[in-house]
NUTOR-651186 format. One record per residue: x, y, z of N, C-alpha, C in turn; residue in three letters. Coordinates in steps of 0.2 Angstrom, whole numbers, padded with zeros to 4 digits, always signed. Layout:
N
XYZXYZXYZALA...
***
This chain:
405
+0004-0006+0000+0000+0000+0000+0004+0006+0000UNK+0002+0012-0003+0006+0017-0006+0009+0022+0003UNK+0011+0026+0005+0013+0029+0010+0006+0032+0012UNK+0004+0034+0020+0000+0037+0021+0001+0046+0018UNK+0006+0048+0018+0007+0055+0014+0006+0057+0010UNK+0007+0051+0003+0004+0052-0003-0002+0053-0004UNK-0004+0051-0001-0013+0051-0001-0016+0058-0001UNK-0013+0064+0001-0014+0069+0004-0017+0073-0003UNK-0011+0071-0009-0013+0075-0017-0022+0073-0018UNK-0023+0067-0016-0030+0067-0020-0035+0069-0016UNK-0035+0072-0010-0040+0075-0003-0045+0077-0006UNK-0043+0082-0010-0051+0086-0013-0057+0082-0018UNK-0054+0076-0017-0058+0073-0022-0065+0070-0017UNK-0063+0072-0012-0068+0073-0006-0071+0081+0001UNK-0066+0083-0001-0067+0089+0002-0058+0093+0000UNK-0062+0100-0005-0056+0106-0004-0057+0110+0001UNK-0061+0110+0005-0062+0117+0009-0061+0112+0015UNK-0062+0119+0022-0059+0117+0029-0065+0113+0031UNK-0061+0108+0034-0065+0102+0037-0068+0105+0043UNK-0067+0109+0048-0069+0113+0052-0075+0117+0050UNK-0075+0121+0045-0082+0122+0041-0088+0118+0039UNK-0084+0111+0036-0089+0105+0038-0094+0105+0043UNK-0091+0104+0048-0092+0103+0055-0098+0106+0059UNK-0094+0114+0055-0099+0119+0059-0107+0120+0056UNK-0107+0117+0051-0113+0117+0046-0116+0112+0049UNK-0114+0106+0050-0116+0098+0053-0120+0103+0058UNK-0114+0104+0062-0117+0106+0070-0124+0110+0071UNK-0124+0114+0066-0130+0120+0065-0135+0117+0064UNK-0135+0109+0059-0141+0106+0058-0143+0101+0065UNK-0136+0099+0068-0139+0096+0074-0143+0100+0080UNK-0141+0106+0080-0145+0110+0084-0154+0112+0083UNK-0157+0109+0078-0161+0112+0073-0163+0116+0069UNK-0157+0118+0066-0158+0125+0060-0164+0124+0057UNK-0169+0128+0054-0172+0126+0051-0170+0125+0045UNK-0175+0121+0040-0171+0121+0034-0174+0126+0031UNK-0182+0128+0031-0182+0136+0026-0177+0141+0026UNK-0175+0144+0034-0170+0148+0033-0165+0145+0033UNK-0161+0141+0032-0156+0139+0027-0156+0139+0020UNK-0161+0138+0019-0163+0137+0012-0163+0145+0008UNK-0164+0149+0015-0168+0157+0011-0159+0159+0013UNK-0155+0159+0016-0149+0160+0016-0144+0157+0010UNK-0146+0154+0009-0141+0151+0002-0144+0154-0003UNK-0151+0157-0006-0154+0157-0010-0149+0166-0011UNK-0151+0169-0005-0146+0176-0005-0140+0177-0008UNK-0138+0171-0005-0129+0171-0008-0129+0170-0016UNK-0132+0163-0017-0130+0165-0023-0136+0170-0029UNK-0143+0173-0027-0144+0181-0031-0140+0184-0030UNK-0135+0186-0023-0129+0192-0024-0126+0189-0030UNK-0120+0186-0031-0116+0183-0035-0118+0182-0042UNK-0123+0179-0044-0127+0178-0050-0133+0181-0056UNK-0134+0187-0050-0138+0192-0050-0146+0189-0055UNK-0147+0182-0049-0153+0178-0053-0160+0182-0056UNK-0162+0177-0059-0171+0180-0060-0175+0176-0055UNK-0171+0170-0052-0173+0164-0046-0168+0159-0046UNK-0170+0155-0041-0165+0149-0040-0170+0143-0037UNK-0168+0137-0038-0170+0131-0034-0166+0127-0033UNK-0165+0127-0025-0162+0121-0023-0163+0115-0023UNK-0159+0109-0023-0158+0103-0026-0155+0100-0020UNK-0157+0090-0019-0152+0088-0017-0145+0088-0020UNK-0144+0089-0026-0140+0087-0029-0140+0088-0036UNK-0131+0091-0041-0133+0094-0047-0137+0090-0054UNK-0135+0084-0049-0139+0079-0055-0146+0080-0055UNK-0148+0079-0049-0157+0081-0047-0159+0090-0053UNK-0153+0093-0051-0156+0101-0055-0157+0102-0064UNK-0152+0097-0065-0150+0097-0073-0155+0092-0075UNK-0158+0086-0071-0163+0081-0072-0169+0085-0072UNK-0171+0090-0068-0178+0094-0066-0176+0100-0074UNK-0170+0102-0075-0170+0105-0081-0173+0106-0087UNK-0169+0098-0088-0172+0093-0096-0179+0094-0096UNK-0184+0091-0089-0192+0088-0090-0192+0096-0091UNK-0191+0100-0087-0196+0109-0086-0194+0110-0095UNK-0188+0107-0097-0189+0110-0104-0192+0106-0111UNK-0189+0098-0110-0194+0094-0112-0201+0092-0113UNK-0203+0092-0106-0210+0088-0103-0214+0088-0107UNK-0216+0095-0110-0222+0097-0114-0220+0098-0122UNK-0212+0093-0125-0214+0091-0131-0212+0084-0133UNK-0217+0081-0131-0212+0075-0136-0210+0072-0140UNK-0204+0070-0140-0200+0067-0148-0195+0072-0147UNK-0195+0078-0145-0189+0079-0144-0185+0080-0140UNK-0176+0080-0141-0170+0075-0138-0167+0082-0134UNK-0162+0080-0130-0160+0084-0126-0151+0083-0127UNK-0147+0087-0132-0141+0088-0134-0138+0089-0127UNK-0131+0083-0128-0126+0082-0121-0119+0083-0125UNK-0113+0083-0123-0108+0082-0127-0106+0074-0125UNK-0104+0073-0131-0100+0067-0131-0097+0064-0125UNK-0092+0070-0125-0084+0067-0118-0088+0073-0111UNK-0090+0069-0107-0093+0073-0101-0094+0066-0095UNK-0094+0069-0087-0095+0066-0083-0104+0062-0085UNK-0100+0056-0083-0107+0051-0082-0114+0055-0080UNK-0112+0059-0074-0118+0060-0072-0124+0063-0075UNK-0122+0068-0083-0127+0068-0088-0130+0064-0091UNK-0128+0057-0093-0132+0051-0095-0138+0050-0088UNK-0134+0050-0080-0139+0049-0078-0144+0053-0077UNK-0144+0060-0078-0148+0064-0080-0153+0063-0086UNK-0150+0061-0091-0156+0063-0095-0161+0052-0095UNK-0157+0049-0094-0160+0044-0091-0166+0044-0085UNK-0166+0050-0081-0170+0050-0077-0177+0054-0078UNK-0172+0060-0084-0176+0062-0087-0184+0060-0092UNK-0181+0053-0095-0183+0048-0100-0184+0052-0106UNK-0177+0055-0108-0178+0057-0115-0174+0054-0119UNK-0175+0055-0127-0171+0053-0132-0164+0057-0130UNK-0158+0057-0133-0151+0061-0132-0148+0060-0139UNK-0146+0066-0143-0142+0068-0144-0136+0071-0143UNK-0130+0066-0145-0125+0069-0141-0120+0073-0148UNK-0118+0080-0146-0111+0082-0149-0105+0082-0148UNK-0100+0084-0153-0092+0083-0152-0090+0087-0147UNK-0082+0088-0143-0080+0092-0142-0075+0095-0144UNK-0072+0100-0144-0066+0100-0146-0061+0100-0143UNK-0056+0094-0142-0052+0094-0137-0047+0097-0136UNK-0045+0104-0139-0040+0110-0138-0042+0112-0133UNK-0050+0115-0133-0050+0120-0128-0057+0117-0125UNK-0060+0111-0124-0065+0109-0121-0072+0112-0122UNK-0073+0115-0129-0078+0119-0130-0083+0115-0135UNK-0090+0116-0135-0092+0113-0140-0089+0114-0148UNK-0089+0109-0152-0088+0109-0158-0094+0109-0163UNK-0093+0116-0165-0099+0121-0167-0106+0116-0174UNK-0099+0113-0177-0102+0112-0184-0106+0104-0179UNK-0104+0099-0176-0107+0095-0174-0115+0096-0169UNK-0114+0102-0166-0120+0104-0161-0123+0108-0168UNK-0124+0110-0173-0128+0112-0176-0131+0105-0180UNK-0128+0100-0182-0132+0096-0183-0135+0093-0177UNK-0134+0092-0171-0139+0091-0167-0144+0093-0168UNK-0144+0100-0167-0152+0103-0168-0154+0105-0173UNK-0151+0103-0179-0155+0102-0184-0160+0094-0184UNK-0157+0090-0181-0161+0084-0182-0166+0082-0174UNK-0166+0087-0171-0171+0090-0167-0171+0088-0159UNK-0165+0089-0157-0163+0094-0152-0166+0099-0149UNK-0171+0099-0142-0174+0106-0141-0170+0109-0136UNK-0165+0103-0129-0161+0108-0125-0155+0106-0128UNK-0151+0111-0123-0143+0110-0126-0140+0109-0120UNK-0136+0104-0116-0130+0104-0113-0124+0108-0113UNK-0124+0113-0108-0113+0114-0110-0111+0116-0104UNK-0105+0113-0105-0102+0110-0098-0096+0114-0098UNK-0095+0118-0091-0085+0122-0092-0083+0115-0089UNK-0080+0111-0091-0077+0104-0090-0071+0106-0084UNK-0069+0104-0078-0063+0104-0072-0063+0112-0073UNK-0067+0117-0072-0068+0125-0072-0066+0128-0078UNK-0064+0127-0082-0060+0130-0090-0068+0132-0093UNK-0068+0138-0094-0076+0141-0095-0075+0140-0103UNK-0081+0141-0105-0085+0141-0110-0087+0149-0113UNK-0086+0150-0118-0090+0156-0123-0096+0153-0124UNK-0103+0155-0123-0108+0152-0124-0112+0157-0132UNK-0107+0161-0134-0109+0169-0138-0113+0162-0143UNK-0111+0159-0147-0111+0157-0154-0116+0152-0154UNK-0116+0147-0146-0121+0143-0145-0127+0145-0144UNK-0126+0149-0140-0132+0153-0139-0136+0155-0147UNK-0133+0159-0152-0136+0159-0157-0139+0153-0159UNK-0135+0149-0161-0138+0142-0164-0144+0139-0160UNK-0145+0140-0155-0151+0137-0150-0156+0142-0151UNK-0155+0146-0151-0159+0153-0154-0163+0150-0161UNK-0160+0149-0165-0161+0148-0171-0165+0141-0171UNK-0164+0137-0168-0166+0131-0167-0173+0132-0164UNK-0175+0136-0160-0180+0138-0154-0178+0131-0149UNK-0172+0130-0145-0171+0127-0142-0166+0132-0134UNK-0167+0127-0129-0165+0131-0123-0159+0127-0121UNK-0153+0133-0120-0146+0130-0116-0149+0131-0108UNK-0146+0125-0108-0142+0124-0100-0135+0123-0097UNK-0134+0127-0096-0126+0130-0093-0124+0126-0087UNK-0120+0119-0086-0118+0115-0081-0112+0119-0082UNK-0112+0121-0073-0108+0125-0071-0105+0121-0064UNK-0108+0115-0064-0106+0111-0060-0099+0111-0057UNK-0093+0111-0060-0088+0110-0060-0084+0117-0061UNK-0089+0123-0060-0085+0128-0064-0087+0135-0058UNK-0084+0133-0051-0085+0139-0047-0078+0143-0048UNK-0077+0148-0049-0073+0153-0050-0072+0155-0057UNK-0076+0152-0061-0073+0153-0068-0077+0158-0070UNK-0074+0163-0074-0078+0167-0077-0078+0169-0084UNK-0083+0173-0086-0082+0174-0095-0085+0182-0093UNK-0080+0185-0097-0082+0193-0098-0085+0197-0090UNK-0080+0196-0088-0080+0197-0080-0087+0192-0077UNK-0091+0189-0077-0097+0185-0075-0095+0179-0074UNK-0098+0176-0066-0097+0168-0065-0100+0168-0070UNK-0098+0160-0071-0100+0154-0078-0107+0153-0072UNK-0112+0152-0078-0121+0152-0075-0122+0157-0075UNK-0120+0160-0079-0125+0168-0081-0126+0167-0089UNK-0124+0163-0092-0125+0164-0099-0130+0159-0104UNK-0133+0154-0101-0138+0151-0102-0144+0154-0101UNK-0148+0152-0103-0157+0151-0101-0158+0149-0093UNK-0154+0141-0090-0153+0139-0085-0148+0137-0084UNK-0145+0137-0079-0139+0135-0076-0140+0130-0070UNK-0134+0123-0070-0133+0119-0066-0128+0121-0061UNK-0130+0120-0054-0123+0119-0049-0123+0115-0045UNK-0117+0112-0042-0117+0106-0037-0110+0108-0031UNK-0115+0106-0026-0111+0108-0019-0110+0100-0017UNK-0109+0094-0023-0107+0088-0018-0098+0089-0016UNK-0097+0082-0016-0090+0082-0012-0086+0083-0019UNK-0081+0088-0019-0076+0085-0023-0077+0092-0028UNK-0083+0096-0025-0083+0102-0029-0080+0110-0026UNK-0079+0114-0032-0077+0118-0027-0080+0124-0021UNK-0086+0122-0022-0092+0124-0015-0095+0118-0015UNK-0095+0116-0009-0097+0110-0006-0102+0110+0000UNK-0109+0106+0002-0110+0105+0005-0112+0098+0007UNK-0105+0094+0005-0108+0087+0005-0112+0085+0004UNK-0117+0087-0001-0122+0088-0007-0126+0093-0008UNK-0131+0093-0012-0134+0099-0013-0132+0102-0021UNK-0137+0104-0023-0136+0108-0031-0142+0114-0031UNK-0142+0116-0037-0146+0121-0037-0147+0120-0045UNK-0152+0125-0047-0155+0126-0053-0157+0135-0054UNK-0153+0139-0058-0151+0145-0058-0156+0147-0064UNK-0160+0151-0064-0165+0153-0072-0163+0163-0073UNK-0159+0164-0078-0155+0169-0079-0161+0174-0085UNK-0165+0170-0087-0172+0175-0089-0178+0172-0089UNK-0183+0173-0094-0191+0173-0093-0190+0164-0095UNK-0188+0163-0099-0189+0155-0102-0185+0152-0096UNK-0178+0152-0093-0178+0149-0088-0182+0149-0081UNK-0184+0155-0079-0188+0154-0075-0195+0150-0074UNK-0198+0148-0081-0201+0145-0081-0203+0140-0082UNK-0195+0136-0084-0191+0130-0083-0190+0127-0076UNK-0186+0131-0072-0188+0132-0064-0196+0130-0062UNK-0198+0133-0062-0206+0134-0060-0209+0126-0060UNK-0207+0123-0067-0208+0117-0068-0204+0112-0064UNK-0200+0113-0064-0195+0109-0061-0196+0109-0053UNK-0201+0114-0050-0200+0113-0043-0206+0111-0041UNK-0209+0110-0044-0216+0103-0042-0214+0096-0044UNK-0208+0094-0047-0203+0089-0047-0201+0087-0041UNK-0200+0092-0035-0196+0087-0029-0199+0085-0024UNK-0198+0080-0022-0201+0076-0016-0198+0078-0009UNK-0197+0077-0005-0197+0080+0001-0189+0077+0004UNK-0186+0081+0007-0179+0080+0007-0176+0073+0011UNK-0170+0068+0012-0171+0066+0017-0167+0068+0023UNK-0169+0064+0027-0167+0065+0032-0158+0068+0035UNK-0161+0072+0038-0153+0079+0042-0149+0075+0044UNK-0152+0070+0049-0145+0066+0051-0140+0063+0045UNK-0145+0058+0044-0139+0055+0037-0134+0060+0034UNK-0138+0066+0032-0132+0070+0028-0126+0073+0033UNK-0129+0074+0039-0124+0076+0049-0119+0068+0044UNK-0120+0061+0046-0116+0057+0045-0111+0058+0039UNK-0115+0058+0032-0111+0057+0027-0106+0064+0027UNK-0106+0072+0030-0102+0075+0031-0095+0075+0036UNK-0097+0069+0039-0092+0067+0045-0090+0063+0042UNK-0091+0057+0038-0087+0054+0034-0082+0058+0030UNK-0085+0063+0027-0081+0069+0021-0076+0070+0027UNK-0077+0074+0032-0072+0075+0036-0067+0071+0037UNK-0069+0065+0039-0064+0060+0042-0060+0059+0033UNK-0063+0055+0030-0058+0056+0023-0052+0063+0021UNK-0056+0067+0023-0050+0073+0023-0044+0073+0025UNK-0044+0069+0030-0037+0067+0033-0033+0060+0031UNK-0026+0063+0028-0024+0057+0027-0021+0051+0026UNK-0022+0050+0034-0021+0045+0038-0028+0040+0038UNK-0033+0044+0035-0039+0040+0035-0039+0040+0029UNK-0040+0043+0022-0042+0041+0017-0037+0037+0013UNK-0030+0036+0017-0026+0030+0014-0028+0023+0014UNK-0031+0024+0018-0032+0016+0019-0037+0011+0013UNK-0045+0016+0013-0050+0015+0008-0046+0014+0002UNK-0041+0021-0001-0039+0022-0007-0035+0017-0009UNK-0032+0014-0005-0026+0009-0005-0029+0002-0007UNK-0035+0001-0008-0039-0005-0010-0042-0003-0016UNK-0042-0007-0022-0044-0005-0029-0050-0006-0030UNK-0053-0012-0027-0059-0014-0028-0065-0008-0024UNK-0062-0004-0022-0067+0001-0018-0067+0006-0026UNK-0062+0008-0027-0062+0011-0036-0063+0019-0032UNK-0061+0020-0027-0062+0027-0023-0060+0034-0032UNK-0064+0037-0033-0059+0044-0038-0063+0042-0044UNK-0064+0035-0045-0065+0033-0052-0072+0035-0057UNK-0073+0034-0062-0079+0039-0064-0084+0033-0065UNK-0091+0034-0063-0096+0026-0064-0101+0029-0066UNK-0103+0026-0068-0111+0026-0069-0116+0026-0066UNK-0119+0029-0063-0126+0030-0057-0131+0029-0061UNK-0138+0025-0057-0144+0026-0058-0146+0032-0057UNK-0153+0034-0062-0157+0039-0057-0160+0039-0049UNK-0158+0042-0044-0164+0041-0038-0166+0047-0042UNK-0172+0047-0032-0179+0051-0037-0177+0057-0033UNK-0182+0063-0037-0179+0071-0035-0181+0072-0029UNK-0175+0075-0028-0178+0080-0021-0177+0086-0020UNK-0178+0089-0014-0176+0095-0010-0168+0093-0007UNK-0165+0099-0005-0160+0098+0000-0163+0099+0009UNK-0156+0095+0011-0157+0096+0017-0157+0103+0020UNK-0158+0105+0027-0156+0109+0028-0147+0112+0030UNK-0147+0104+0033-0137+0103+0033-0134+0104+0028UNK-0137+0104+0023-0131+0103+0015-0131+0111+0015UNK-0137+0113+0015-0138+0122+0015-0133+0125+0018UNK-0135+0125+0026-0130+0128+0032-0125+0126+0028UNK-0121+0120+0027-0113+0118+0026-0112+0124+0021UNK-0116+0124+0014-0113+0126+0010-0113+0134+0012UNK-0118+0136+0015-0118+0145+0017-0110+0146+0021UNK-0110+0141+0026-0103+0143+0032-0097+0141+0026UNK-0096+0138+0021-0089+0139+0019-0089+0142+0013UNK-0096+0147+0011-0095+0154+0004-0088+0156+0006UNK-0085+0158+0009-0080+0164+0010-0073+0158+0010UNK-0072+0153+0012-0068+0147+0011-0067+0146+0006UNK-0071+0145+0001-0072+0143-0007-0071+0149-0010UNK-0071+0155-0010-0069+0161-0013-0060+0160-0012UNK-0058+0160-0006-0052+0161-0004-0050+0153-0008UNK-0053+0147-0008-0049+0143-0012-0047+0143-0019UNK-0051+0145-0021-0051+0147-0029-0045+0151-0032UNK-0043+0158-0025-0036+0158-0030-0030+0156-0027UNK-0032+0152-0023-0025+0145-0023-0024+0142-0029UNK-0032+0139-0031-0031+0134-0034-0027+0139-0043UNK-0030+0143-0043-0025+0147-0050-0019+0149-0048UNK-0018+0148-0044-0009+0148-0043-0004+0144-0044UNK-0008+0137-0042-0004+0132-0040-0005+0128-0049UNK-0011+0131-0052-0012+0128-0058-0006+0132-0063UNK-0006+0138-0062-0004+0143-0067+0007+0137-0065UNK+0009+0138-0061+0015+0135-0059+0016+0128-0064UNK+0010+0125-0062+0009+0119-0065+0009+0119-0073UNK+0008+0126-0075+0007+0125-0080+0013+0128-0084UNK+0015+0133-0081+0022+0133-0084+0029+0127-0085UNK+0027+0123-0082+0031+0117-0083+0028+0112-0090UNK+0021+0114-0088+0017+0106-0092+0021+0110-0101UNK+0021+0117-0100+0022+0119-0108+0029+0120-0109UNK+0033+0117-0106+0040+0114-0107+0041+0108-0109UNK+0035+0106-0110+0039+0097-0109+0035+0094-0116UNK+0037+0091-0121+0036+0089-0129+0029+0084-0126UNK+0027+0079-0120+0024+0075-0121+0014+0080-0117UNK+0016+0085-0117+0008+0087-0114+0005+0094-0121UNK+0000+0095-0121-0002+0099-0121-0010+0102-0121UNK-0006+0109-0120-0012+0112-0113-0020+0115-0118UNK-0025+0115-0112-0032+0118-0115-0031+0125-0116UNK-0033+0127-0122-0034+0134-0122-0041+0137-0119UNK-0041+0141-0118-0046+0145-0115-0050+0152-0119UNK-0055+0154-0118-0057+0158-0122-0053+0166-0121UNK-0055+0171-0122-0050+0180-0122-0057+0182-0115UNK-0054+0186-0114-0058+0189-0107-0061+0184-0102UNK-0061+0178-0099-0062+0172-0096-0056+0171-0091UNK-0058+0168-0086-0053+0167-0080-0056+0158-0079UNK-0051+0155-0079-0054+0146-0077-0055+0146-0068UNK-0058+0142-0066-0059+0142-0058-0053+0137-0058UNK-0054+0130-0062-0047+0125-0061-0050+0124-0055UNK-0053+0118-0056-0057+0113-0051-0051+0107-0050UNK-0047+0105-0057-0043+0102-0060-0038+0105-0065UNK-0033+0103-0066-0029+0107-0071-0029+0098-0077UNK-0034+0102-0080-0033+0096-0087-0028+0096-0092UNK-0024+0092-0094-0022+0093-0100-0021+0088-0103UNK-0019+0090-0112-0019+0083-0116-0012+0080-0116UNK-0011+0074-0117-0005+0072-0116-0003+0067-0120UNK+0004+0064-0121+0005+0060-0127+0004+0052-0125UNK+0002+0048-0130-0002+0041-0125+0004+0038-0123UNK+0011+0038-0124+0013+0036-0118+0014+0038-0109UNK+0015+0045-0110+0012+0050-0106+0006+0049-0103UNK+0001+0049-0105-0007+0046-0103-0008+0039-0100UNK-0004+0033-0102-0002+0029-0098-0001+0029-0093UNK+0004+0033-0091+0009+0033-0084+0001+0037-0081UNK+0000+0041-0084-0005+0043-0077-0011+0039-0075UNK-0010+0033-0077-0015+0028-0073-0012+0024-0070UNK-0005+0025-0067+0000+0023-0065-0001+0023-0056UNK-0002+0018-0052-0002+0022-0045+0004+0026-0043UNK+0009+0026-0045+0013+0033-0042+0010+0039-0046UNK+0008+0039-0051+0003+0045-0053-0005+0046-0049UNK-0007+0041-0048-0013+0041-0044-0012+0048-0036UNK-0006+0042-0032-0003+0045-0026+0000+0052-0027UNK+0000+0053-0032+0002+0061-0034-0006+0067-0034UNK-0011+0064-0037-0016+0065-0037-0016+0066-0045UNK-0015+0063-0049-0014+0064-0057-0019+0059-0058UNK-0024+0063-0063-0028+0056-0064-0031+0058-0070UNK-0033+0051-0073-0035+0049-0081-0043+0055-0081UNK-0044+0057-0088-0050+0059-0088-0056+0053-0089UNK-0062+0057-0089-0067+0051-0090-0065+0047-0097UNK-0066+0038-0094-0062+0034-0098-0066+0032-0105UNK-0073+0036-0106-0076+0032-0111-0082+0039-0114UNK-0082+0039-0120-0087+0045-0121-0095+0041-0120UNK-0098+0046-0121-0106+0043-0115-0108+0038-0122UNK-0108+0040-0126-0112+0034-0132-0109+0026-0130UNK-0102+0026-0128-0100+0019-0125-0103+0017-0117UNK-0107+0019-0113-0106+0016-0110-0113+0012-0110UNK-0113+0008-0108-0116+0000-0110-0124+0002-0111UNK-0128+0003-0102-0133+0005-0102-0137+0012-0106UNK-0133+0015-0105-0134+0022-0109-0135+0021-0117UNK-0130+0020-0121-0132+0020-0129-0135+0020-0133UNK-0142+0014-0128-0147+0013-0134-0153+0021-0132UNK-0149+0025-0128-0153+0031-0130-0150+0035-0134UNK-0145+0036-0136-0141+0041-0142-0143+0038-0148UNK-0148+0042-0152-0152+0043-0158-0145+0042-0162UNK-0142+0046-0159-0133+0045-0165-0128+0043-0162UNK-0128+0038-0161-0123+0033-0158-0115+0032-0161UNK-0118+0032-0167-0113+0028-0171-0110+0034-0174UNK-0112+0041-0173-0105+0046-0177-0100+0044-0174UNK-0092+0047-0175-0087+0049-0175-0084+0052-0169UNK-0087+0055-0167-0086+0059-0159-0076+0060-0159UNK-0074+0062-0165-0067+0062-0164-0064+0064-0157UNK-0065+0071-0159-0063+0075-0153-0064+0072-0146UNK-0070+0071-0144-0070+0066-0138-0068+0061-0138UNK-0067+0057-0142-0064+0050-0143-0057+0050-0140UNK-0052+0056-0143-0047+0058-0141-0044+0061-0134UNK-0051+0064-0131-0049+0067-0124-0051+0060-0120UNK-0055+0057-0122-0056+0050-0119-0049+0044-0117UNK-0044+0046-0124-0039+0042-0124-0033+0047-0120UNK-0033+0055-0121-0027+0056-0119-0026+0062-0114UNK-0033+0063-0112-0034+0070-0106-0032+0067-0097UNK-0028+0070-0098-0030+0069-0090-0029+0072-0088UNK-0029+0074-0079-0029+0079-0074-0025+0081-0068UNK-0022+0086-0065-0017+0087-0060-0021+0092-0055UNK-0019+0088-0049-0022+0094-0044-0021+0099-0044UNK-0026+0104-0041-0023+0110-0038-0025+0113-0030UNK-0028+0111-0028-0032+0112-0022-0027+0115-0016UNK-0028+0119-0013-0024+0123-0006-0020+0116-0002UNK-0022+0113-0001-0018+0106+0003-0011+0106-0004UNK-0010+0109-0008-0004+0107-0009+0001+0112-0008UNK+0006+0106-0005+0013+0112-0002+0017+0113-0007UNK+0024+0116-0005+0029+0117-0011+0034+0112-0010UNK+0032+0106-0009+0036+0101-0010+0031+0096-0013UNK+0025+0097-0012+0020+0093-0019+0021+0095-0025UNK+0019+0101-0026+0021+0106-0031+0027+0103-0036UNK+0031+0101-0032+0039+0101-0034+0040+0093-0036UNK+0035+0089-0034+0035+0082-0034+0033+0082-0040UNK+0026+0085-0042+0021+0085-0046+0025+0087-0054UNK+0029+0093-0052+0035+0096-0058+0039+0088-0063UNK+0041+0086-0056+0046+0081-0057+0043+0075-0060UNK+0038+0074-0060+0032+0069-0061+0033+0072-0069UNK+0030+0074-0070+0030+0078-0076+0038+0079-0080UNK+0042+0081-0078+0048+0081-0082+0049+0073-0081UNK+0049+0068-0077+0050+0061-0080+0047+0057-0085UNK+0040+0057-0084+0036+0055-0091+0037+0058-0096UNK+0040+0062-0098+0041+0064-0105+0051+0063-0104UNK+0053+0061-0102+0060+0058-0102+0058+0051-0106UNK+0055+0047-0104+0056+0040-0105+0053+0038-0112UNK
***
C-alpha cells in the first residue's frame, strides 16, 4: 500500500475546503436550524453573486440538470436533449432520469468547447435543449451557442457544475444560459456534501424552474447527511483516506455510472454547510489558479503534454488542471505513483459507449473524434490549497519524467 502522505494530493476529491467548516454546518443542523432559513440564506448568496431571476435548490446537481431537461422537455415529445460526447457520467444519468431521447455532440479537445459544426447538426435533427459544460472550471463562450439554439427555438443549460470561480467577460459561468446547473457535492469547489441548485437567468428559464419545482419530493433526512459530512471530514485526513484508497476494488476517484434516484429538496445541513464555507471557497479558488498557473508553466516545457486553451476575457476556476497528453504519457498517469500524486485519467469512455446508456443516443454511431481523443489522452493534476511546495515540486518532477522515457 502506497505511503500514508501520498494520499494527501488526492483530498479534494472529497473535500477542498476546511473540514472545520464541515463541521460547523453539521453542527447548525444538529441544533435544529431550520431548513427554510437555510434554504432562504443560500438562495441570497447565490442572487448576490449571480444576479438571478430565481433559483432552486436541489439535493444534488444531477437532481437540478434532471428537473432542467423535463421543465424543458416535458411538454414536447420526440424531442432530444443535446449532451456532449466526452462529459461526466452524471449527464447520462440525467437525462435517463429524465426519460428522454439524447443527442450527443463533439468536443473540441483544444479548448474543451463545443464543436460548433457537430452541435448544429444536433439541432438540426431535433434537439430542443442543449447541454454545455465548463469541463474541471475551463469556462466556455456560450456567444455562438447561444445563437444556434436561438435559431433552433431550443434552450441552453449551462452545467456550471464543475465551474465555481470561472468566469467569462468578468461574469461567473451560470450567467449565460437560459438555466444554469450547480453542485455543492463532495469534490466540488463549494461544497455541502451535497446539494445543487437550478439557476433561471431569464423569462424562459424561470419558467423552466417553476416546472422543475413541483418535481421534488421531500428531502431526506438531516441526520444521514450530519453522518455522510463526518465521513467527508474524516476522509480529509490522510491518515484515513489512505487506507480505503489503498484497496482497488473500492475504485475510490473513479468515474461510474449512477442510476437515477428520485428528486428531491436539499437538506437543511447541505444548505448551512454550503452557506458557512461561501467565503472558504472564494479564498480557495485563487489557490487553486496559482498552484495551476505554476503547474502549467512546466506542463508547456515538456514535448509529451499539451495544454487547454481557453477563451479572451475568461478566468478558469481550475477545479482540476486538465491537460492533453501523449499516450505514452497518458499511460503513466494511470499509474499508482501518478494516482498517489493526485494525477488522474479523464473520463475513460465518451457517453455513447457506455453499456446501459447508448441505446438512447439517436446518434450513436457518429465519429465523436474529438471526444474520442480526450477520452484516450486527457488527464488531470491537482490543484487544491492542501498542496505544499514540495508537492508542487513532486508534481513538476512527475512531469519532467514521463516525458523523459
Amino acid at each position: 500500500m502506497p505511503s500514508v502522505s501520498g494520499w494527501r494530493h488526492q483530498l479534494p476529491v472529497y473535500s477542498p475546503l476546511s473540514a472545520a467548516a464541515l463541521l460547523l454546518g453539521a453542527r447548525a443542523a444538529a441544533r435544529g436550524a431550520r431548513r427554510s432559513s437555510a434554504q432562504q440564506r443560500l438562495i441570497a448568496l447565490l442572487r448576490a453573486r449571480y444576479a438571478l431571476t430565481s433559483a432552486l435548490l436541489t439535493d444534488s446537481g444531477t437532481t437540478a440538470l434532471t428537473a432542467a431537461i423535463i421543465g424543458i422537455l416535458g411538454d414536447r415529445p420526440g424531442f432530444a436533449v443535446a449532451l456532449p460526447a466526452f462529459a461526466c457520467y452524471d449527464l447520462a444519468t440525467a437525462a435517463v432520469g429524465a426519460n428522454v431521447p439524447v443527442l450527443l455532440y463533439d468536443i473540441d479537445p483544444y479548448t474543451l468547447a463545443p464543436d460548433l459544426a457537430s452541435l448544429r447538426t444536433a439541432l438540426q435533427h431535433g434537439a430542443a435543449a442543449v447541454v454545455v459544460v465548463h469541463l474541471y472550471g475551463c469556462p466556455v463562450d456560450l456567444g455562438e451557442v447561444n445563437r444556434l439554439a436561438a435559431q433552433a427555438g431550443a434552450v441552453v443549460i449551462e452545467d456550471a457544475a464543475q465551474a465555481v470561480g470561472a468566469t467569462v467577460e468578468h461574469r461567473p459561468a451560470g450567467r449565460q444560459g437560459s438555466v444554469a446547473v450547480l453542485s455543492f457535492g463532495r469534490g466540488k469547489g463549494l461544497t455541502g456534501g451535497s446539494g445543487g441548485a437550478l439557476l433561471a437567468n431569464d423569462e424562459t428559464g424561470a419558467r423552466v424552474l417553476e416546472r422543475g419545482r413541483g418535481l421534488l419530493g421531500p428531502p431526506d433526512g438531516d441526520w444521514s447527511e450530519v453522518a455522510a459530512i463526518v465521513a467527508q471530514w474524516l476522509l480529509a485526513r490522510a491518515s484515513v483516506y489512505a487506507l480505503p484508497a489503498g484497496l482497488p476494488f473500492l475504485r475510490l476517484g473513479e468515474t461510474v455510472y449512477r442510476d437515477p434516484r428520485p428528486l428531491r429538496a436539499p437538506t437543511g445541513t447541505s444548505c448551512s454547510v454550503v452557506a458557512a464555507t461561501w467565503g472558504l471557497a472564494d479564498r480557495e479558488i485563487e489557490v487553486r489558479r496559482r498552484n495551476a498557473e505554476r503547474l502549467l508553466d512546466e506542463l508547456r516545457r515538456q514535448p509529451g503534454f499539451e495544454t487547454i486553451r481557453t477563451p479572451r476575457h475568461s478566468q478558469p476556476g481550475y477545479l482540476r488542471l486538465p491537460v492533453l497528453a501523449s499516450p505514452a504519457v497518458r499511460r503513466a498517469a494511470c499509474d499508482t505513483a501518478a494516482r498517489r500524486l493526485g494525477v488522474m485519467p479523464g473520463y475513460p469512455k465518451v457517453l455513447c459507449d457506455l453499456e446501459t446508456f447508448a441505446p438512447r443516443c439517436i446518434n450513436r454511431d457518429a465519429a465523436f473524434r474529438g471526444s474520442r481523443l480526450l477520452a484516450a489522452r486527457l488527464c488531470t493534476l491537482p490543484t487544491h490549497s492542501r498542496l505544499g511546495a514540495r508537492d508542487l515540486e513532486e508534481l513538476e518532477e512527475w512531469i519532467r519524467t514521463v516525458c523523459r522515457r
